[in-house]
C-alpha positions in Angstrom: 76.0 -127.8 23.2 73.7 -129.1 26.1 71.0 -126.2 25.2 67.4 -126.5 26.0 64.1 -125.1 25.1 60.7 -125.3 24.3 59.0 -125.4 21.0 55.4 -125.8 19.4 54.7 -128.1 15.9 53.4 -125.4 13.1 52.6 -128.4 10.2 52.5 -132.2 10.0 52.6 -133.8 7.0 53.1 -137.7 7.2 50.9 -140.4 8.2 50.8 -143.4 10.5 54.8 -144.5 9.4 57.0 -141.9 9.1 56.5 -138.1 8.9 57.7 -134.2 8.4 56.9 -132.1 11.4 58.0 -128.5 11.3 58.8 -126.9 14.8 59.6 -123.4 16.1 61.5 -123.0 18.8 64.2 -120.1 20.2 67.2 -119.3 18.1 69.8 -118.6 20.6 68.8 -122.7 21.6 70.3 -123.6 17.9 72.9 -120.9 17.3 75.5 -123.0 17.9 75.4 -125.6 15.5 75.6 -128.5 17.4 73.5 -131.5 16.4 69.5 -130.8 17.2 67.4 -133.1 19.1 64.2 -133.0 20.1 61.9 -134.7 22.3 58.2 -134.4 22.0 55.3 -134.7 24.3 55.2 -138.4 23.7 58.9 -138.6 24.3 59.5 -139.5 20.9 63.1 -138.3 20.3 64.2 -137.5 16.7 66.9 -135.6 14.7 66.0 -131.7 13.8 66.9 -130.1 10.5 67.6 -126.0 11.1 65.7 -124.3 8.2 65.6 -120.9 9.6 66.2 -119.0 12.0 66.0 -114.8 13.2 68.3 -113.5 15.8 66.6 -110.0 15.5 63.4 -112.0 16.9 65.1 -115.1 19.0 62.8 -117.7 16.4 64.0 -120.9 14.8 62.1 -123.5 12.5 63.3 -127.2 12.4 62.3 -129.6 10.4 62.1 -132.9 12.2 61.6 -136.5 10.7 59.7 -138.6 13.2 57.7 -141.7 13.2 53.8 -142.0 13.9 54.2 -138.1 12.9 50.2 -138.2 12.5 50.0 -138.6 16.0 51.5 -135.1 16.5 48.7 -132.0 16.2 50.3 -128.6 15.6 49.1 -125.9 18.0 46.5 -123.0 16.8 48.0 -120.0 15.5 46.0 -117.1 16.4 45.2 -114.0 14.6 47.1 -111.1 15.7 44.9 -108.7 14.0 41.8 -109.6 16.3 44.2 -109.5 19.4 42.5 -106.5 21.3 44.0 -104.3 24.9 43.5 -106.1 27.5 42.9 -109.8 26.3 44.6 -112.5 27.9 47.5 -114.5 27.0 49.1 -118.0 27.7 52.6 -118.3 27.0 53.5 -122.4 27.8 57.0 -123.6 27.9 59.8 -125.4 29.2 63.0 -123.2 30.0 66.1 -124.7 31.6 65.3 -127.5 33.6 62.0 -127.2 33.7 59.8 -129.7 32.7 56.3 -127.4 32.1 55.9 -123.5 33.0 52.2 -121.8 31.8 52.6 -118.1 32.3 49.9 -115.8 32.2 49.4 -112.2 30.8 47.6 -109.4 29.6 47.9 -107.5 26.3 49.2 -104.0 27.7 49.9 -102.6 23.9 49.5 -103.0 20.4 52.0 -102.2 17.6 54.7 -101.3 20.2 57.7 -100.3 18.2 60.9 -102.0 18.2 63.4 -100.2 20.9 67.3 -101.5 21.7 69.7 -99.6 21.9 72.5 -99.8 19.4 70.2 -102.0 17.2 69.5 -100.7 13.6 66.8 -103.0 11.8 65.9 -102.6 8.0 62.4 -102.3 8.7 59.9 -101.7 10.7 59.2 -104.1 13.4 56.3 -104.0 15.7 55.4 -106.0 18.7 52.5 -106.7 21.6 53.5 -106.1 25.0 51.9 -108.2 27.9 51.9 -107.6 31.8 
């Protein structure tokens, strides 16, 4: 498939040569099984590797091999337990055609608990709603 997504780097490890970068992305992107690709920042282009992948939470992690992987910084993770109501949040991405979106929020609840319809999870999910 033609699919396309955003992503953010989690972990480098490599130096100035050749190197591992780890990558999460959506996984509806790589549910098909088609080869991965992926094009960084850079526009470095390299082969992904699917590791793992939810469909309950639309998350993937790839493992890519790409040269001058030092070069790459992985973004910040924060710490969800700090997150208070009302703090701000910065979702960036690239959906469809898009080259770069930024969209902006505010954190509207805390521990909001999981709720579809027909879906029965084995434990108990949680999640932070923004408007």
């Amino acid at each position: 498939g033609s699919e396309k997504a955003s992503g953010f780097v989690v972990e480098v490890a490599g130096g100035a040569q050749t190197g591992t970068v780890l990558v999460v992305t959506n996984e509806h992107v790589v549910r098909s099984g088609s080869p991965l690709t992926v094009k960084f920042a850079d526009n470095v282009i390299a082969d992904g590797q699917l590791l793992a992948c939810s469909q309950d939470f639309d998350v993937a992690l790839l493992r890519v091999s790409r040269p001058r992987a030092a070069s790459v910084q992985p973004a910040p993770i924060g710490d969800s337990d700090a997150l208070r109501l009302g703090d701000w949040t910065v979702a960036l991405g690239a959906p469809a055609e898009f080259d770069q979106l930024v969209t902006l929020g505010v954190v509207s609840a805390l521990q909001r608990p999981e709720q579809r319809s027909g879906v029965q999870l084995d434990r108990s999910v949680v999640f932070i709603a923004t408007t």
